[in-house]
N, C-alpha and C positions, 0 to 999 in steps of 0.2 A: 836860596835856602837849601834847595839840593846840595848845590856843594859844600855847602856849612856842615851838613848833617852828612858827608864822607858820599853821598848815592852819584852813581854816575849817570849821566843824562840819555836814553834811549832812545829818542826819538823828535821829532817837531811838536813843535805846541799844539794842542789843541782845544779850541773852547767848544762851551756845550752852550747852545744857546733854552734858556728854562723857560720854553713859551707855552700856551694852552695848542696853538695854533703855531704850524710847521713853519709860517710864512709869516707870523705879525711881527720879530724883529725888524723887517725891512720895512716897517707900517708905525710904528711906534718910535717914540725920542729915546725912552729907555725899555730896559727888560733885565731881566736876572741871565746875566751871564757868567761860567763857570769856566775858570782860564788850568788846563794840568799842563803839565809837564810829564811826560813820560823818564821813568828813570828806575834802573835795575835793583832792586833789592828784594828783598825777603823780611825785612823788618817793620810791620804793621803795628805799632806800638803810638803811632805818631797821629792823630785825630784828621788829619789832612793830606794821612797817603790813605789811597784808596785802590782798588784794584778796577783796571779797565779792558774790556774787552771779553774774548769769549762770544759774542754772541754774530748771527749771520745779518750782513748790513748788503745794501743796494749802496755801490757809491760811482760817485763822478768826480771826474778831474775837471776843475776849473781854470785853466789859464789866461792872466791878464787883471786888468785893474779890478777889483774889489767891487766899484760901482755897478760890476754887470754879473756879481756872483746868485742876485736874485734870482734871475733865469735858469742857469745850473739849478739850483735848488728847486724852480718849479718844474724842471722836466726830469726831473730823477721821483720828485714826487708822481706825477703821469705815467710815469713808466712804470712806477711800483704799482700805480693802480692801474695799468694796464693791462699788469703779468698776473692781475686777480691778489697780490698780495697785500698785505697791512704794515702800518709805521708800527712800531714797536717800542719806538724810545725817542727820546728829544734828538735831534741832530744834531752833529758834530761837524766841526770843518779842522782840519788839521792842513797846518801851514808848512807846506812843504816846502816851498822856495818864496820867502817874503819880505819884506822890507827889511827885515833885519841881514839880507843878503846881497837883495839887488839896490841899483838905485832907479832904476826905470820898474814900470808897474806894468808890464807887457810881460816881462817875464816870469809873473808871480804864477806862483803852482800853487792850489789849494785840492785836498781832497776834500769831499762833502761826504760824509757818512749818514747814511741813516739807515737807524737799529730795524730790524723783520722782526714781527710778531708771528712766534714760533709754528 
């Protein structure tokens, strides 16, 4: 769609995962997930660009297979509650080196974002 619509692609993919709870994606069969694409423009006219970012996040690199990004997730959560701080927004994981690159799953890079209440 980006490139239909002329935008050029900024960045790796990232989903939001829409839970009540930080950690029931990995607890659940489904959940509301939110799949962007980062891509340069200036033209907001379109119902499904949205602007992201802005705001200060706690995040961890995850590397390696998908199956053990649960743990990444619960120790950046601990650590936010360590440092006396708060979640602020749904978690993001942006796919920095992923299947769409590798063919081994050792290699995969993920960042795990999650938003600070101010």
């Amino acid at each position: 769609v980006a490139e239909k619509r002329g935008f050029p692609v900024a960045g790796s993919i990232i989903l939001t995962y829409h839970t009540d709870n930080p950690m029931e994606q990995f607890f659940k069969s489904t959940c509301e997930l939110e799949c962007m694409l980062p891509v340069k423009t200036e033209d907001h006219t379109f119902s499904d660009i949205k602007s992201f970012g802005g705001f200060n996040a706690a995040t961890a690199l995850h590397i390696g297979d998908y199956e053990t990004i649960s743990a990444t997730h619960l120790k950046l959560l601990k650590w936010i509650e360590a440092q006396g701080l708060k979640l602020g927004g749904k978690i993001c994981e942006e796919y920095i080196i992923s299947p769409v690159d590798l063919n081994t799953s050792t290699g995969y890079v993920t960042k795990v974002i999650a938003p600070l209440a101010p």
